[in-house]
C-alpha positions in Angstrom: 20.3 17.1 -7.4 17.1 15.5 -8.0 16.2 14.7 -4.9 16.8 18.7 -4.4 14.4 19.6 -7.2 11.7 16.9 -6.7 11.3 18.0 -2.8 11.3 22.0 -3.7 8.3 21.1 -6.2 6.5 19.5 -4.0 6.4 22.7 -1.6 5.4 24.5 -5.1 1.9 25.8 -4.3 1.6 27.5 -7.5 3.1 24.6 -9.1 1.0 22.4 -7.4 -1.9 24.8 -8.4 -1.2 24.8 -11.9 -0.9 20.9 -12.4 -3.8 20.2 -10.8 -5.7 22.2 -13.3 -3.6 21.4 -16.2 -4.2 19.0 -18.7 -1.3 16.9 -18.3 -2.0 17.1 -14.5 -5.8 15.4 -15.5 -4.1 12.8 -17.2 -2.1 11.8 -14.8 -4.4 12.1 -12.2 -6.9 9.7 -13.9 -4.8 7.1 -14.8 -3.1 7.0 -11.2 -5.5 9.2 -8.7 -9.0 7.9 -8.5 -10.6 11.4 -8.0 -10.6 13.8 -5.2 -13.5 12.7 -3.6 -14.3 9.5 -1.9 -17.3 8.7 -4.2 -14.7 9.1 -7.3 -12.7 5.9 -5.2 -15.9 3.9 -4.4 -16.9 4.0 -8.4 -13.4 3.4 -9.6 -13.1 0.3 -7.1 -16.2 -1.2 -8.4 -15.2 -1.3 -11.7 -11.9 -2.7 -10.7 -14.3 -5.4 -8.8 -16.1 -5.6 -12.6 -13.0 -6.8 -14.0 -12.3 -9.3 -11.5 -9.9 -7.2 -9.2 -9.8 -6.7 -5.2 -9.0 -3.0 -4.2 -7.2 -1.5 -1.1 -8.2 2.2 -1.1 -5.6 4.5 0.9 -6.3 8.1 0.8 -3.6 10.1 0.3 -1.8 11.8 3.0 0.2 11.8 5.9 2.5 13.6 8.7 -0.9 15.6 9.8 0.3 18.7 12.0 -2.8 18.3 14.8 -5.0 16.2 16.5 -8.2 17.5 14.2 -6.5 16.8 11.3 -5.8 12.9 12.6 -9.6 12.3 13.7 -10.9 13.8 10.7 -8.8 11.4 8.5 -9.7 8.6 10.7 -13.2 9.9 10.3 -13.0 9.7 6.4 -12.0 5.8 7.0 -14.6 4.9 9.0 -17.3 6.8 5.9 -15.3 4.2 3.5 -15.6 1.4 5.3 -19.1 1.6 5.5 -19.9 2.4 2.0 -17.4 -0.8 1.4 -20.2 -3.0 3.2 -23.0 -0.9 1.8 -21.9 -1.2 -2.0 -20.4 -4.7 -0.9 -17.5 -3.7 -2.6 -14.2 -6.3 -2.9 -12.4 -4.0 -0.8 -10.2 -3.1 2.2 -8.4 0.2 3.4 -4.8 1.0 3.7 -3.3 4.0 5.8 -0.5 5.8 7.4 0.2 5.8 10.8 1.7 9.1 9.9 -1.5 10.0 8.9 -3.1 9.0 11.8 -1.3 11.2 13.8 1.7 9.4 14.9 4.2 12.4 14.8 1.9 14.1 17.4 1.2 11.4 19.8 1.5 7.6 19.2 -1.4 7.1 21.8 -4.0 8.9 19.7 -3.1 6.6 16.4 -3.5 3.5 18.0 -6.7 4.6 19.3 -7.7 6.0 16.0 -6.5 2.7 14.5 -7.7 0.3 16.7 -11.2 1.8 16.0 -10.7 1.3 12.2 -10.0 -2.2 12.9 -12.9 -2.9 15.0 -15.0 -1.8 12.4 -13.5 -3.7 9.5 -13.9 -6.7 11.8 -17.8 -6.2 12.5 -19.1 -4.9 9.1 -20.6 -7.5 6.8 -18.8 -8.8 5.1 -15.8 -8.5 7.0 -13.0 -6.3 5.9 -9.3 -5.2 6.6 -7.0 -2.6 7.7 -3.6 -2.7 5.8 -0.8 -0.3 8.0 1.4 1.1 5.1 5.0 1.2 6.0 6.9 4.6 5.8 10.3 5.5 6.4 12.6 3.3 8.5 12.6 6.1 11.3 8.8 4.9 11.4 9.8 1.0 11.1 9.7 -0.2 14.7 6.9 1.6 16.3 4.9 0.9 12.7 5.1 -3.0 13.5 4.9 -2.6 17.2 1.3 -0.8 16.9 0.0 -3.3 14.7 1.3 -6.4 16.5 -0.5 -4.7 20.0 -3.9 -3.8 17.6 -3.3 -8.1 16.7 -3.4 -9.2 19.7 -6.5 -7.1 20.8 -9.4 -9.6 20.7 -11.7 -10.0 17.4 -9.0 -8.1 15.7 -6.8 -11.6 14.2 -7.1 -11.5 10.9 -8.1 -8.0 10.4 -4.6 -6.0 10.8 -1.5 -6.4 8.3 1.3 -4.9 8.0 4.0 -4.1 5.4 7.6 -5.5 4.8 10.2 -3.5 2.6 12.4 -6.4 1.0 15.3 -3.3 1.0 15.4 -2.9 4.3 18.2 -5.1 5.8 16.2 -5.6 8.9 13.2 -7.1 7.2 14.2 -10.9 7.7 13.7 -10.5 11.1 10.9 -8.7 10.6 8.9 -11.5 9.1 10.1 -14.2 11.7 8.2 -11.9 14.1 5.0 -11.4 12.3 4.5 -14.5 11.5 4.7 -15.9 14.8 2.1 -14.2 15.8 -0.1 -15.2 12.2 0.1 -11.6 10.9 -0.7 -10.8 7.3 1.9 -9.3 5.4 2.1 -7.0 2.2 5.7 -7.8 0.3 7.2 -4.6 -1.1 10.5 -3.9 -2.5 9.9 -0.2 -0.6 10.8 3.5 -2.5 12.2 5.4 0.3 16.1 6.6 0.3 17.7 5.1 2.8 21.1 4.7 4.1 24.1 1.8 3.4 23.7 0.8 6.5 20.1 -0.2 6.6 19.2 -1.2 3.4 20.4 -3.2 0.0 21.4 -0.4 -2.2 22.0 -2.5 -5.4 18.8 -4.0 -7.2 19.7 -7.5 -7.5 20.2 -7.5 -3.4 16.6 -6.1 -3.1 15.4 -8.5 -5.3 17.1 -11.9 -3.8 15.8 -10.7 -0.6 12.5 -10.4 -2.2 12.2 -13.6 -3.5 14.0 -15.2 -0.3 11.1 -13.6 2.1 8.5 -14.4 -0.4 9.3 -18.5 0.2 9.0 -17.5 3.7 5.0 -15.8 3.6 4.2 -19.0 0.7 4.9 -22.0 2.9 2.9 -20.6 6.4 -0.7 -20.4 5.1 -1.2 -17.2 6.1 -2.7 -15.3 3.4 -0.2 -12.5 1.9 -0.1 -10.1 -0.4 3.3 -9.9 -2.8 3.1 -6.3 -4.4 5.6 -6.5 -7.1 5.3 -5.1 -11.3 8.3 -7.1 -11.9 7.6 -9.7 -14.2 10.5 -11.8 -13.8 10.0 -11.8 -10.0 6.1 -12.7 -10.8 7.7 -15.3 -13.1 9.4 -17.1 -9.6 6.5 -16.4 -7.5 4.3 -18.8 -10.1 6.9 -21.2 -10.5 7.3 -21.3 -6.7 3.6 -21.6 -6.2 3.4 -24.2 -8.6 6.1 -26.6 -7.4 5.3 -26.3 -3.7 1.5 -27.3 -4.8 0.1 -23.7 -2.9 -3.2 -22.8 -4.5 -3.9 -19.5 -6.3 -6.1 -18.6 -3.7 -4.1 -19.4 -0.9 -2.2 -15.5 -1.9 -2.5 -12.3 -4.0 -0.4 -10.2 -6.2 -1.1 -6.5 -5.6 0.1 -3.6 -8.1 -0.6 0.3 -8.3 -4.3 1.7 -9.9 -2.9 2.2 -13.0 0.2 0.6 -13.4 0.4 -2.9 -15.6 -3.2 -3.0 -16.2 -2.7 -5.2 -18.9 -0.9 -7.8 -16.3 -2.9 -7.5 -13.8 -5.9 -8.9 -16.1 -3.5 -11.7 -17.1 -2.9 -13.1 -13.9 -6.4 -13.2 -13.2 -7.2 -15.2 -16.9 -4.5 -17.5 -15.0 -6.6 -18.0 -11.9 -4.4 -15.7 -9.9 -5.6 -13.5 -7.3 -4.6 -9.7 -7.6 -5.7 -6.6 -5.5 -5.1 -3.0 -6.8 -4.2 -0.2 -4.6 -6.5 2.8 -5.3 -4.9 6.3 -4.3 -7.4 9.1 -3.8 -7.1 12.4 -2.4 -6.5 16.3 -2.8 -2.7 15.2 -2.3 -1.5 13.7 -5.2 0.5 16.1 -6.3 3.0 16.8 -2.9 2.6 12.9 -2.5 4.0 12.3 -6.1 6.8 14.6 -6.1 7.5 13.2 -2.3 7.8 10.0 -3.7 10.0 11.0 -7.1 12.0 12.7 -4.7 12.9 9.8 -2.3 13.9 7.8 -4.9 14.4 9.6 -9.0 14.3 6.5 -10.8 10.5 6.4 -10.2 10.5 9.1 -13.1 11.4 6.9 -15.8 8.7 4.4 -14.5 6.6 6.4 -13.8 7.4 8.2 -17.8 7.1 4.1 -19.3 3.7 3.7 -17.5 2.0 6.8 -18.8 2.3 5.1 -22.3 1.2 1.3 -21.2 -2.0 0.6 -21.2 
């Protein structure tokens, strides 16, 4: 029934219209959004860099109906990459393939990709291009393209991808990506998902979590493990610590917004973090897309609106 209502609001135009305006919608927007506009993203990931923090700045969106709507959101990444360099901020990018026009032709987002990645690779300094996993109808072709942009020459090191710890597949997953030295972003993932392709009980997401996580730590590969769980950020330090891999030699990465007060600790610790910076007209079809894929986002999302 959720699922029902969270996916009819975000279709809500006057809805939508009203909690953009509203108060409330503010609120949220501030402590989750970074703005509308990309200059709202560039100042909030500065100060993130102030406090110590790397960013990855994704604009929101995805499943573009044309061709148009593709290059101009490819065109909007190429503007923040090179205020990135220009600002010399701490920062990469992170996008959908989705958003790159991937429903419409699979051709046109590897060449809007691959000329993302090119340019992370040549600005100064260098930067990154982080593909964001969607749904698992998305899975296969999402790691394909970013195993073909890999191989592409001067691009090693400047393409990741991302691996959903729920998705049954995933082991397999990581075997191949790291045989070809590819950087990967450790998620538990938030879509709904089917039995038959994914852990449905939390303690099997976790335990695969913390089993692929072993995995990334002991190649030397630098990866990022995106988690707000403490007692899985307690096993990641212990893990770290006993195997004698340096602080440096990972990242943690949480939401803009989410566990600020955590995220500062780990760097008093010495640990690396990066924050994910969401910007975008929208936030509010994304949100209710993502309460709708999964409802018990609501009461996280209800606890963090009262952390600091």
């Amino acid at each position: 029934m959720l699922r029902v209502l969270f996916t009819s609001l975000a279709a809500n135009r006057a809805l939508r219209a009203v909690a953009e305006r509203s108060s409330i919608g503010r609120r949220f927007s501030s402590r989750f959004v970074a703005g509308i506009q990309p200059d709202d993203v560039l100042r909030a990931a500065q100060l993130v860099n102030q406090s110590g923090l790397s960013v990855s700045i994704d604009d929101l969106g995805e499943n573009v109906a044309s061709t148009e709507e593709a290059r101009l959101s490819a065109q909007l990444y190429h503007q923040l990459l090179d205020e990135i360099a220009i600002r010399r901020l701490d920062a990469n990018i992170s996008l959908k393939l989705t958003h790159m026009g991937l429903d419409i032709e699979e051709k046109l987002a590897h060449e809007l990709v691959a000329s993302l990645v090119a340019k992370a690779a040549k600005i100064t300094p260098p930067s990154f291009v982080r593909v964001d996993m969607e749904g698992s109808a998305y899975t296969g072709r999402t790691l394909a393209l970013v195993h073909a942009l890999h191989h592409q020459p001067g691009n090693q090191g400047h393409v990741g991808a991302v691996i959903q710890s729920y998705l049954r597949r995933s082991e397999g997953d990581v075997a191949q990506l790291l045989s070809d030295g590819i950087r990967i972003r450790l998620c538990k993932g938030a879509y709904n998902e089917p039995a038959e392709i994914a852990f449905q009980q939390k303690s099997e997401v976790d335990a695969n979590y913390v089993k692929l996580m072993k995995l990334l730590l002991k190649t030397g590969t630098y990866h990022g493990l995106a988690t707000h769980d403490e007692n899985i950020i307690r096993e990641i330090k212990t893990f770290a610590l006993q195997e004698n891999i340096r602080p440096d030699a990972f990242e943690f990465q949480m939401l803009y917004g989410v566990r600020r007060d955590l995220q500062q600790s780990l760097v008093c610790e010495g640990w690396r973090m990066r924050v994910y910076i969401p910007f975008g007209a929208a936030w509010y079809p994304y949100l209710m897309r993502r309460l709708a894929e999964r409802p018990a986002n609501v009461l996280f999302i209800a606890k963090n609106l009262l952390r600091r």
